[in-house]
C-alpha positions as CSV (number, residue, x, y, z in Angstrom):
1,X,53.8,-18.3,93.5
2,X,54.8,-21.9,94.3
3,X,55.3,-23.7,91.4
4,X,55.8,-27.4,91.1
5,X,57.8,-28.3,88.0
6,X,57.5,-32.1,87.8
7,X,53.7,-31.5,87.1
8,X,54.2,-30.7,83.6
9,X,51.9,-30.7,80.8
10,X,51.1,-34.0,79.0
11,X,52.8,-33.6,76.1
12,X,55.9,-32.6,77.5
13,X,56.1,-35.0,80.1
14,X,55.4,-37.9,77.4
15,X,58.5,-36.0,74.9
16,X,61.2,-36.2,78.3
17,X,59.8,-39.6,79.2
18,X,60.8,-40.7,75.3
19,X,64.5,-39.8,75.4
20,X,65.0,-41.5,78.2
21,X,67.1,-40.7,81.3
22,X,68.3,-37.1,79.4
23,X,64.5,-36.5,79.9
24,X,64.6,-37.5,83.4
25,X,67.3,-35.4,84.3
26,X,65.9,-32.4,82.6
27,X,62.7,-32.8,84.4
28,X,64.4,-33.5,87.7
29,X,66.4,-30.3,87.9
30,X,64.2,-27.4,86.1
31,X,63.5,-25.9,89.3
32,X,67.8,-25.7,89.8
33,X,67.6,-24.4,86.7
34,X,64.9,-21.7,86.5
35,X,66.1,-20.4,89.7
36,X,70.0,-19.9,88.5
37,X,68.0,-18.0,85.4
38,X,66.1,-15.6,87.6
39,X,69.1,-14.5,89.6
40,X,71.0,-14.0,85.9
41,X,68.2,-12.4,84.3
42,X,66.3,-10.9,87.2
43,X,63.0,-11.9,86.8
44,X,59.8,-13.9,89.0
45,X,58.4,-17.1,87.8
46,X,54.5,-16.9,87.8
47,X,53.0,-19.8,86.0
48,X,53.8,-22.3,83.4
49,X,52.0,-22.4,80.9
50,X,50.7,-25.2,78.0
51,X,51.0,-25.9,74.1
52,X,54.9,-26.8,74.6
53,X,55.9,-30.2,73.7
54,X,59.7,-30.3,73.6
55,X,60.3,-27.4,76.1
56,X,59.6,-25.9,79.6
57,X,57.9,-22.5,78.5
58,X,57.2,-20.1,81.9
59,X,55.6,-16.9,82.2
60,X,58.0,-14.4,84.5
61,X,57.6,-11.4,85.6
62,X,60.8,-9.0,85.0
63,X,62.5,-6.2,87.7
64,X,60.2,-4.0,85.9
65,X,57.2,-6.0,86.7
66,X,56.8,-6.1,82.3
67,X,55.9,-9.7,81.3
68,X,58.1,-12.1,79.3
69,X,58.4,-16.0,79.0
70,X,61.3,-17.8,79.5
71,X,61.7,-21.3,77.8
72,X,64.0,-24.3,78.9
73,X,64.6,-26.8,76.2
74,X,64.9,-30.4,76.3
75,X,68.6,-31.4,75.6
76,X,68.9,-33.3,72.2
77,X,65.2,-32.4,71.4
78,X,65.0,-28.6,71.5
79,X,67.6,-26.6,70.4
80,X,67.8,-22.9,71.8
81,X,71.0,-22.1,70.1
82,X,69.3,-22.7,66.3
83,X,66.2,-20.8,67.7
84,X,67.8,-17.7,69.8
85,X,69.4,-17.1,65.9
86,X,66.1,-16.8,64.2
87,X,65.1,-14.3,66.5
88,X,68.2,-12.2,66.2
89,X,67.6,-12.2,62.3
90,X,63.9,-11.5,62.4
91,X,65.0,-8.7,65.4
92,X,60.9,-9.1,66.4
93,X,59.0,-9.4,62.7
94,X,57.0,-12.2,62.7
95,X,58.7,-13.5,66.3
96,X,59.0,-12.2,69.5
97,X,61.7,-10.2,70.4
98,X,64.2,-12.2,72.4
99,X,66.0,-10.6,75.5
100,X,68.5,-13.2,76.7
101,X,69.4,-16.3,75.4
102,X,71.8,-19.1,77.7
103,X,73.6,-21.7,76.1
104,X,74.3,-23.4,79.0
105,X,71.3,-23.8,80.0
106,X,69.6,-24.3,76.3
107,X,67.1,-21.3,78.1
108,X,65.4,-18.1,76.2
109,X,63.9,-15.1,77.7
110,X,61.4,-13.4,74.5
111,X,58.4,-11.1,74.7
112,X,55.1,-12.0,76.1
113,X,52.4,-12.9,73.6
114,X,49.0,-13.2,73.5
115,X,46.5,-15.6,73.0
116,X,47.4,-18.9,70.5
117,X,45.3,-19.0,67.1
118,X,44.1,-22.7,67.7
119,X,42.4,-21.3,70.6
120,X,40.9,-18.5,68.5
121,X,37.0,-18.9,67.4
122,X,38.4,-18.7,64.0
123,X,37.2,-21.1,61.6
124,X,40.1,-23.9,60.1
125,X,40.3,-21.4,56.8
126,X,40.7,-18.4,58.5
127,X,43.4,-19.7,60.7
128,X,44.8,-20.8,57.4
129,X,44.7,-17.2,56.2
130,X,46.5,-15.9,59.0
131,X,49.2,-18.5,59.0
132,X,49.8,-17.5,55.2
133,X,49.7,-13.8,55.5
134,X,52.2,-14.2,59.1
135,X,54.7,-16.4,57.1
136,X,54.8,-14.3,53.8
137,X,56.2,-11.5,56.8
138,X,58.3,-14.2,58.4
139,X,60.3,-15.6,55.0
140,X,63.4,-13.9,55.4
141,X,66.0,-13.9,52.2
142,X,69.2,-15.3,53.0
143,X,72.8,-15.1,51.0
144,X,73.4,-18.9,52.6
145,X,72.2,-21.2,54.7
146,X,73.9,-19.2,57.9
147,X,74.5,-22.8,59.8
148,X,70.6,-23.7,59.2
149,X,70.1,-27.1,58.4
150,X,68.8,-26.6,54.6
151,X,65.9,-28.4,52.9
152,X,67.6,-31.0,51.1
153,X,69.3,-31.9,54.1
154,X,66.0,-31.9,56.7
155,X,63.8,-34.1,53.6
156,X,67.0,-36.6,53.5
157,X,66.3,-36.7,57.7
158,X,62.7,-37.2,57.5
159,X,63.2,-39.6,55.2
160,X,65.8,-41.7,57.2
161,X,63.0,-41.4,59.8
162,X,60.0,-42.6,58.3
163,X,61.8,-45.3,57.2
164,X,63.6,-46.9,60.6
165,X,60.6,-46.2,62.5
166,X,58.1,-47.4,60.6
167,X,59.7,-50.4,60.3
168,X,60.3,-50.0,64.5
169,X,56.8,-49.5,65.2
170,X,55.7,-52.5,63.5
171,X,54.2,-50.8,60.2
172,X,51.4,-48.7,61.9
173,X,50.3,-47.7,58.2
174,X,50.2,-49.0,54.6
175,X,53.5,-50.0,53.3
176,X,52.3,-47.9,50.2
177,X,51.7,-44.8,52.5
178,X,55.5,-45.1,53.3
179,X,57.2,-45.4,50.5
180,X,55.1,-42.8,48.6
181,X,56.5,-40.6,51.7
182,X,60.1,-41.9,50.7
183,X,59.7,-40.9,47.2
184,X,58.4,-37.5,48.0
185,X,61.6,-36.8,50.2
186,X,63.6,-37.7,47.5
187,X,61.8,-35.8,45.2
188,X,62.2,-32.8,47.7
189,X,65.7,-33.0,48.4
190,X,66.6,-32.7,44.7
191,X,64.8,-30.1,44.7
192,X,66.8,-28.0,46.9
193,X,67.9,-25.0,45.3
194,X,69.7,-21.7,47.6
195,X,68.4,-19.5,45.1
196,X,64.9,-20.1,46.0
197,X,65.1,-20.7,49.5
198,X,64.5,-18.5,52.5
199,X,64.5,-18.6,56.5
200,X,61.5,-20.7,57.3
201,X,59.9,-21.3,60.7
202,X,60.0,-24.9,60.2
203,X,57.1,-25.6,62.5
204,X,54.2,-23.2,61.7
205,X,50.7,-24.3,62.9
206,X,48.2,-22.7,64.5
207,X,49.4,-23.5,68.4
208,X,52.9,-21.9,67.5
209,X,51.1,-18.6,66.1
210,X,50.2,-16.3,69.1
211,X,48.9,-13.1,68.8
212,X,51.0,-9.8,69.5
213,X,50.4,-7.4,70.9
214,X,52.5,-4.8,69.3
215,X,50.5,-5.4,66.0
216,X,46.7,-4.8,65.5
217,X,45.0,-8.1,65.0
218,X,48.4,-9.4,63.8
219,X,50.2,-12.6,65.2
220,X,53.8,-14.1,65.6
221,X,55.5,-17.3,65.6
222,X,57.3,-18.6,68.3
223,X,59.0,-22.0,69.2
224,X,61.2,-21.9,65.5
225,X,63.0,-24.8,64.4
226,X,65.1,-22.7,61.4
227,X,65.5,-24.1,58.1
228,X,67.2,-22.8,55.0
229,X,64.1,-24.3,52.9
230,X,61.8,-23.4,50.2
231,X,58.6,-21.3,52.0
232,X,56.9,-25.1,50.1
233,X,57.8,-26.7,53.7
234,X,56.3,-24.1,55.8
235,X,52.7,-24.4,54.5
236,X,53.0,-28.5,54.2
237,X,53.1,-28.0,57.9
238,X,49.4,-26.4,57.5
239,X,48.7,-30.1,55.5
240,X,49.3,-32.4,58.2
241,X,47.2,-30.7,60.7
242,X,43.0,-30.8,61.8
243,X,42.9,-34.1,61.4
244,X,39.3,-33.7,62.5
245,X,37.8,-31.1,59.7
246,X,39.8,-34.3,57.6
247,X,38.0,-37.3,59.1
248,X,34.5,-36.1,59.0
249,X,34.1,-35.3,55.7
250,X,35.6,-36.2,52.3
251,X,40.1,-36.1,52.8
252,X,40.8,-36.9,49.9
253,X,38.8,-33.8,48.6
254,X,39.6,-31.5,51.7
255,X,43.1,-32.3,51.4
256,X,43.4,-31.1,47.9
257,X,41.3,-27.9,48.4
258,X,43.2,-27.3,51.8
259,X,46.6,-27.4,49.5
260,X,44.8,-25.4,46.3
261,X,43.7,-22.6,49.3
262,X,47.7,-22.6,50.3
263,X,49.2,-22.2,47.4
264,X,46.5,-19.5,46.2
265,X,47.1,-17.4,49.2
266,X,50.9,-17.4,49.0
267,X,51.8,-17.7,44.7
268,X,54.0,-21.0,46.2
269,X,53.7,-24.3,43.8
270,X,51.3,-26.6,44.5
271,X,53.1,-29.9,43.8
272,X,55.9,-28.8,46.8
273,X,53.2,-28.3,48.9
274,X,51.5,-31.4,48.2
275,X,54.7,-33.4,49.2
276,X,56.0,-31.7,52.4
277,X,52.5,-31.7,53.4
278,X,52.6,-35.5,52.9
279,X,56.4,-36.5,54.3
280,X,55.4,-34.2,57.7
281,X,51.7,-35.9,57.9
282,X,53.8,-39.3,58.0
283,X,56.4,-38.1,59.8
284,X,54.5,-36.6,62.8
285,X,52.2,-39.6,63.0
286,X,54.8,-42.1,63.2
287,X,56.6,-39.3,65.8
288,X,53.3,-39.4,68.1
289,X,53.4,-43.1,68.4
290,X,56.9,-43.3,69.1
291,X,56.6,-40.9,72.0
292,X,53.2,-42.6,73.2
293,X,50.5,-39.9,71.4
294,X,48.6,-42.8,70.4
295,X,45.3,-41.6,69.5
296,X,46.9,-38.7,67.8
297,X,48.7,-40.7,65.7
298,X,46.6,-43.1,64.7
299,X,44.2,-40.5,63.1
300,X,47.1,-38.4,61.6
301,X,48.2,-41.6,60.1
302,X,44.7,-42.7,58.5
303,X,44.2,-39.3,56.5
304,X,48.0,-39.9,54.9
305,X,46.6,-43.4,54.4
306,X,43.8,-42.4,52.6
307,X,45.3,-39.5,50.8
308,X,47.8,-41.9,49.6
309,X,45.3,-44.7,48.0
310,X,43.2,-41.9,46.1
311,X,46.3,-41.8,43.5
312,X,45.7,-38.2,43.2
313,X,47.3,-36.1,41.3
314,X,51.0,-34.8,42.5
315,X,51.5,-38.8,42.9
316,X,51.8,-39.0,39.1
């Protein structure tokens, strides 16, 4: 099969386009590149496929004619390296297996999944069930951080981000919206603490959870970023998603049954929730404008607006 490589889904065409000519380097020699992999790894590009946003993720066909997926990351962006070592801890619980991983190239070969859980008929709370019971299998205890970027260390980042661009994109939501993201960082990064910290995913939503097919009805998580973190910022990544379910009803109130449901499910506090939920919701919306998401941000933007004028609870 012919494939064309500059025709790239949306979202990762807008993510190379954002870091500037790096991006349009990348995009201008993945077909170099995925043909040097497939002599080293002996395998047949069939199709690329969607839900990537920082990376060029293929489905292949190896010598054996078995399928697997081979992922190209975007340099400065995606990070191969961090995630190649997640998989070789988790040795295929809760991720794929991985076959081959290229420095070089910042290029995975991993199992082929199935299906992604956002594209299941599953209602929002039963994806939220699945995410919950797939993580509580995918924590795994650490002795140290093992080179991960820890917790206190990614909230001290997110804050730095909110706060340059915020102020870069002009103040695309309340200044009290901001700093009440600030102050939850803070809060979060004092709260760091190896003792109760684990290998998170980092990422977890319903896109990045694909069903396996080694396990009966069960799923894995691909696409890792790898923290050293308390499992609190893995479901706040649950918080700053279906923005729609959000807008049409009551946020405020969804919001705070959405984290009750999380920390129910999982025995994690409720406050940490709460405030990674918050920091990524501000986070990623001010990330989707940056990179041109515009409509996506806007309306991830107005729930953390709203949640953050209701002076609810865990803001006390």
């Amino acid at each position: 099969m012919e494939i064309n490589f500059t025709d790239l889904p949306k979202a990762i065409r807008l993510r190379a386009r954002s870091v500037g000519p790096t991006g349009e380097r990348w995009v201008a020699t993945l077909e170099e590149t995925v043909s040097s992999l497939a002599l080293k790894w002996q395998f047949v590009p069939r199709e690329i496929l969607s839900g990537g946003s920082e990376s060029l993720i293929l489905a292949v066909a190896l010598k054996d004619d078995s399928p697997a997926v081979l992922k190209v990351g975007l340099p400065g962006v995606c990070d191969c390296k961090t995630e190649s070592h997640v998989l070789r801890i988790a040795n295929g619980t809760a991720y794929p297996r991985l076959l081959e991983h290229d420095e070089e190239y910042n290029a995975l070969l991993v199992e082929r999944l199935g299906a992604r859980l956002s594209d299941s008929d599953l209602p929002v709370s039963q994806q939220i069930e699945v995410l919950c019971q797939t993580l509580q299998e995918a924590w795994i205890p650490l002795q140290s951080s093992q080179g991960f970027m820890t917790g206190g260390e990614k909230a001290r980042w997110l804050l730095e981000f909110i706060e340059s661009v915020w102020r870069d994109l002009g103040k695309p939501c309340a200044e009290g919206t901001q700093e009440l993201a600030l102050s939850f960082a803070i809060e979060r990064e004092a709260a760091f603490d190896p003792n109760n910290s684990v290998l998170v995913h980092g990422d977890a939503h319903s896109h990045n959870t694909l069903r396996s097919f080694d396990k009966k009805g069960g799923y894995k998580f691909v696409d890792p970023d790898g923290l050293f973190a308390e499992p609190a910022y893995d479901l706040g990544i649950s918080m700053r998603g279906w923005n729609d379910e959000l807008l049409v009803g009551d946020a405020i109130t969804l919001g705070q049954a959405r984290c009750r449901t999380l920390a129910s499910l999982t025995g994690i506090d409720e406050r940490a929730i709460w405030q990674w939920g918050f920091i990524e919701r501000v986070s990623t919306g001010l990330l989707m404008l940056q990179i041109g998401m515009t409509q996506s941000g806007v309306r991830t933007l107005a729930v953390a607006d709203l949640w953050a004028n209701a002076s609810i609870s865990w803001n006390r």
